[in-house]
C-alpha positions in Angstrom: 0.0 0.0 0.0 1.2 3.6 -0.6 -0.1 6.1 1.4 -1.5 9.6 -0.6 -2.5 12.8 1.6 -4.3 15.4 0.4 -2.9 18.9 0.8 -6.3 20.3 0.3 -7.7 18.5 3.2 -5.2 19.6 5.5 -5.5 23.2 4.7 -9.3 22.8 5.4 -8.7 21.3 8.5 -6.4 23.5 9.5 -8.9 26.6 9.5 -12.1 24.1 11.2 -9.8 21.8 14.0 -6.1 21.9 13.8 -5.3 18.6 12.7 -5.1 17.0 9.4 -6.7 14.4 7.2 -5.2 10.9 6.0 -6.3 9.3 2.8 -5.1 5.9 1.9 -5.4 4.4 -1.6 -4.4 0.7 -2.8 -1.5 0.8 -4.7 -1.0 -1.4 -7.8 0.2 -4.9 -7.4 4.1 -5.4 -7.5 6.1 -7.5 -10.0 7.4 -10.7 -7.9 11.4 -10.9 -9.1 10.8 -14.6 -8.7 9.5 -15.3 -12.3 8.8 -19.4 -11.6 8.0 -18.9 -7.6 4.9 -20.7 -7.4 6.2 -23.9 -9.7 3.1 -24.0 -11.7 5.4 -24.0 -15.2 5.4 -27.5 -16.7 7.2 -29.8 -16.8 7.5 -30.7 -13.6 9.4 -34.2 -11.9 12.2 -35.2 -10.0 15.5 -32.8 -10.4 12.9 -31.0 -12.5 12.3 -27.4 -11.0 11.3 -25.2 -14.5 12.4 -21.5 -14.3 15.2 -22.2 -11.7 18.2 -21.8 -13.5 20.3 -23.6 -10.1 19.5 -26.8 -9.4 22.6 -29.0 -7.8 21.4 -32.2 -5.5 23.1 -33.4 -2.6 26.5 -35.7 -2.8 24.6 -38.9 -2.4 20.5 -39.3 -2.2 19.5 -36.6 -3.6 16.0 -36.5 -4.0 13.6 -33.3 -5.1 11.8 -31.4 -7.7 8.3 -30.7 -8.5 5.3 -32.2 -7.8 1.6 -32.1 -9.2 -1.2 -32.0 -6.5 -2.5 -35.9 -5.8 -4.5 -35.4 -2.5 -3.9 -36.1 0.9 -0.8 -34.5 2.6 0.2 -33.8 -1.2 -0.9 -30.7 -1.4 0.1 -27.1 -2.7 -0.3 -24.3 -0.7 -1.9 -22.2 -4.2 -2.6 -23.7 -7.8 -1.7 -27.2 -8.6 1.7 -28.1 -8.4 4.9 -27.9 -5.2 8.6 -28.4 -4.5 9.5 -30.7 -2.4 12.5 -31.6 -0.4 13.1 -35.2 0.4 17.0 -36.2 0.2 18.3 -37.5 3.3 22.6 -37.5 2.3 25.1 -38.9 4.5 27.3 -36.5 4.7 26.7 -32.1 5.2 25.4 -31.5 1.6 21.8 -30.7 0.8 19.7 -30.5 -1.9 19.9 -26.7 -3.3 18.0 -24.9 -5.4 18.3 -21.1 -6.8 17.3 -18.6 -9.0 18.4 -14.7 -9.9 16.5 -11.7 -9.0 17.4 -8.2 -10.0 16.3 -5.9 -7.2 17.1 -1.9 -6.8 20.0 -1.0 -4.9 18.5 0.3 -1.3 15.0 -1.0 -2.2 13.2 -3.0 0.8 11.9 -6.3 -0.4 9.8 -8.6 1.0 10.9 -12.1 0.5 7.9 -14.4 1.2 7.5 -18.2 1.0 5.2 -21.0 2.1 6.6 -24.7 3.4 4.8 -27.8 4.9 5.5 -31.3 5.2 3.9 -34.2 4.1 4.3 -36.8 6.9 6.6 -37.2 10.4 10.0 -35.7 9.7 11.4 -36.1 13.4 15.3 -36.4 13.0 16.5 -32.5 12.2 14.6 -31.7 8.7 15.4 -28.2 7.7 15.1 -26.3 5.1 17.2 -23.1 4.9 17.2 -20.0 2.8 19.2 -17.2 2.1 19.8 -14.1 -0.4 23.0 -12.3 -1.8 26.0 -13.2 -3.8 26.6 -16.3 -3.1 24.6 -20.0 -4.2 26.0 -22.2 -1.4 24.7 -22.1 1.6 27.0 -19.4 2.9 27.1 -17.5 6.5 28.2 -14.2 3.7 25.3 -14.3 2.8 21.9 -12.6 4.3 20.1 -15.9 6.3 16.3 -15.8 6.1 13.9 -17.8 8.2 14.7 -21.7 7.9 12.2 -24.8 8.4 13.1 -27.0 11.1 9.7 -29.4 10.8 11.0 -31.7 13.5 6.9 -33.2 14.0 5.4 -36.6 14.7 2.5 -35.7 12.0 2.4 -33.7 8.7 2.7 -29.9 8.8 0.3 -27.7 7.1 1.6 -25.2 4.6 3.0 -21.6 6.9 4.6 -18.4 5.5 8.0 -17.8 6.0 8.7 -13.9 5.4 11.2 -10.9 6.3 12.0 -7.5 4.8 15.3 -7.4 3.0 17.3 -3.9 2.3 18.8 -4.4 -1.1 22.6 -3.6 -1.1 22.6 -5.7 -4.4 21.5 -4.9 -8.5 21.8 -8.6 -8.5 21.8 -11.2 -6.3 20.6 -15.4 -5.9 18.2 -15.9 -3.9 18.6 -19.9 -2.6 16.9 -22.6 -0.6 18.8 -25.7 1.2 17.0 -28.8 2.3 17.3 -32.3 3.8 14.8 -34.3 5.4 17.9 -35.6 8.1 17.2 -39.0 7.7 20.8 -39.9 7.1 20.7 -42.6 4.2 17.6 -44.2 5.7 14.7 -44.5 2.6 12.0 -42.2 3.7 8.7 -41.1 1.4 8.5 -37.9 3.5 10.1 -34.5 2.8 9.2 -30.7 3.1 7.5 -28.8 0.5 7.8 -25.6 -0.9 5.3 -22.9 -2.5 4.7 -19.5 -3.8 8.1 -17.7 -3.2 8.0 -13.9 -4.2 10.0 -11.6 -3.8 8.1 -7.8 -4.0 9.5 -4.3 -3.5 7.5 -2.2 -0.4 7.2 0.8 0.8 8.0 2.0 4.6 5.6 3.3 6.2 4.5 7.5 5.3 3.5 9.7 8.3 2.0 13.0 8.0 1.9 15.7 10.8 0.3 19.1 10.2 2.0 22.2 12.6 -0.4 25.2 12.9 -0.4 28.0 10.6 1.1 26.3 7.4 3.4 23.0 7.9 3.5 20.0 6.4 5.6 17.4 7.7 6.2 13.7 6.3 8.2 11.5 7.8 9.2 7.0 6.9 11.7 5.3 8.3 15.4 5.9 7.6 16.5 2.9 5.9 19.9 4.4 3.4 17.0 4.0 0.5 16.4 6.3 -2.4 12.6 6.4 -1.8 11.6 9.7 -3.1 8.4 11.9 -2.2 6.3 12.4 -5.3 2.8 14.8 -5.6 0.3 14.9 -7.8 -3.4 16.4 -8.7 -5.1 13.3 -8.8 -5.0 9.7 -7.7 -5.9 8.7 -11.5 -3.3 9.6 -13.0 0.2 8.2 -14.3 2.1 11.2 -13.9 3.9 12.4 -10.8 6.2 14.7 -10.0 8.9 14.2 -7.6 9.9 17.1 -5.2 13.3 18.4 -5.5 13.1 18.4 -1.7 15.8 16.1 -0.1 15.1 14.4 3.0 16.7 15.1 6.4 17.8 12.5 8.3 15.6 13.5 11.5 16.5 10.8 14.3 15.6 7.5 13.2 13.5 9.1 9.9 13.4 10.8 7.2 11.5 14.1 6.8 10.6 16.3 4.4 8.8 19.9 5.3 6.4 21.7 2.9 4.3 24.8 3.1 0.5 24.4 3.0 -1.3 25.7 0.0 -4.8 26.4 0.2 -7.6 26.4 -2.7 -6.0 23.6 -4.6 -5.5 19.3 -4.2 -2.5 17.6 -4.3 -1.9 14.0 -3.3 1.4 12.4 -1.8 3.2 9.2 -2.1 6.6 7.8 -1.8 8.3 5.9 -4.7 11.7 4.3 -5.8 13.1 5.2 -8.8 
């Protein structure tokens, strides 16, 4: 969501109650960087993950891909097909699978996915995951939150998520599983679903200071997120102020002079 405030408003308020007026408006929905995240792209099998240009298995029994839906515990969390994770090598490999995303540098990203299992995994399952420059599971790397499904029944499907800052124009984005069962034949394994990957915006606060002062304020964060205007919410074009933020505490802030008799609507973008 990207929050718009109307100039207009706050000058009217200003004159009736000395406060001023928020209105929110939907934004449009974000491109997910992950083109193949919800493994719905045929065809699908073992070793067989479509879209993901890194696929490399574990040492020794190596066992995932993609799945179609066929009841049960076998399920995906959205559409009809799944990854799932069921090698159990002897050694410290897992099975790993990657793909390239192409975020803006300082952009915050939310980087979402869903996992489940599909029966008891009880000996140290885990799947971990992780973004930056590097495809092995590597502690260089930024660690997001792992899957340890260590249950005496099947899990149902759960969102993993966290906010990344982007200090990357490129960078893999990687998952690393095992179901832990060390060599020993097992039909159970984690699954995967819907990864994205979505640019967001922090959060836009407006505070109006009696006779004529505008104040906005998001979080610092180091990110180019600019303040743009605009006469109307249906439009495509907006103009972004020439006014650079100060770096106010823990925030960013921007101060503009009321003008009366006139609308204007706010928002923050990243260029």
């Amino acid at each position: 969501m990207k929050l718009f405030f109307s100039e207009y408003a706050g000058a009217v308020a200003r004159k009736a109650a000395g406060v001023c007026v928020l209105s929110a408006g939907l934004a449009s929905a974000q491109t997910n960087l992950v083109d193949a995240g919800s493994f719905e792209i045929e065809p699908v099998g073992q070793n067989t993950f479509t879209g993901w240009p890194l696929v490399n298995g574990s040492s020794d029994y190596s066992d995932y891909g993609v799945a179609h839906v066929t009841g049960g515990n076998e399920m995906a969390d959205q559409g009809t097909n799944f990854a799932y994770f069921r090698g159990h090598p002897t050694d410290d490999s897992q099975d790993c699978l990657g793909t390239y995303v192409s975020p803006t540098v300082g952009g915050i990203y939310r980087i979402s996915y869903w996992e489940a299992t599909d029966g008891p995994l009880t000996n140290g399952a885990a799947l971990w995951a992780q973004i930056g420059s590097d495809y092995g599971l590597s502690s260089a790397d930024y660690a997001l939150p792992g899957f340890f499904p260590n249950s005496p029944t099947a899990l149902p499907y759960r969102e993993f998520s966290t906010n990344w800052i982007a200090t990357l124009s490129w960078a893999t984005l990687s998952f690393h599983g095992i179901n832990a069962t060390n060599g020993i034949t097992t039909t159970n394994g984690i699954l995967l679903d819907n990864v994205s990957m979505v640019l967001v915006y922090p959060a836009l606060k407006l505070v109006y200071t009696k006779p004529s002062l505008l104040s906005f304020t998001w979080p610092f964060t180091n990110s180019p997120y600019r303040l743009q205007s605009a006469a109307t919410l249906t439009t495509n074009t907006w103009a972004t102020l020439t006014n650079l933020p100060a770096n106010v505490g823990s925030n960013n802030q921007i101060l503009l002079g009321v003008s009366t008799n006139r609308v204007l609507f706010y928002r923050l973008t990243l260029p």
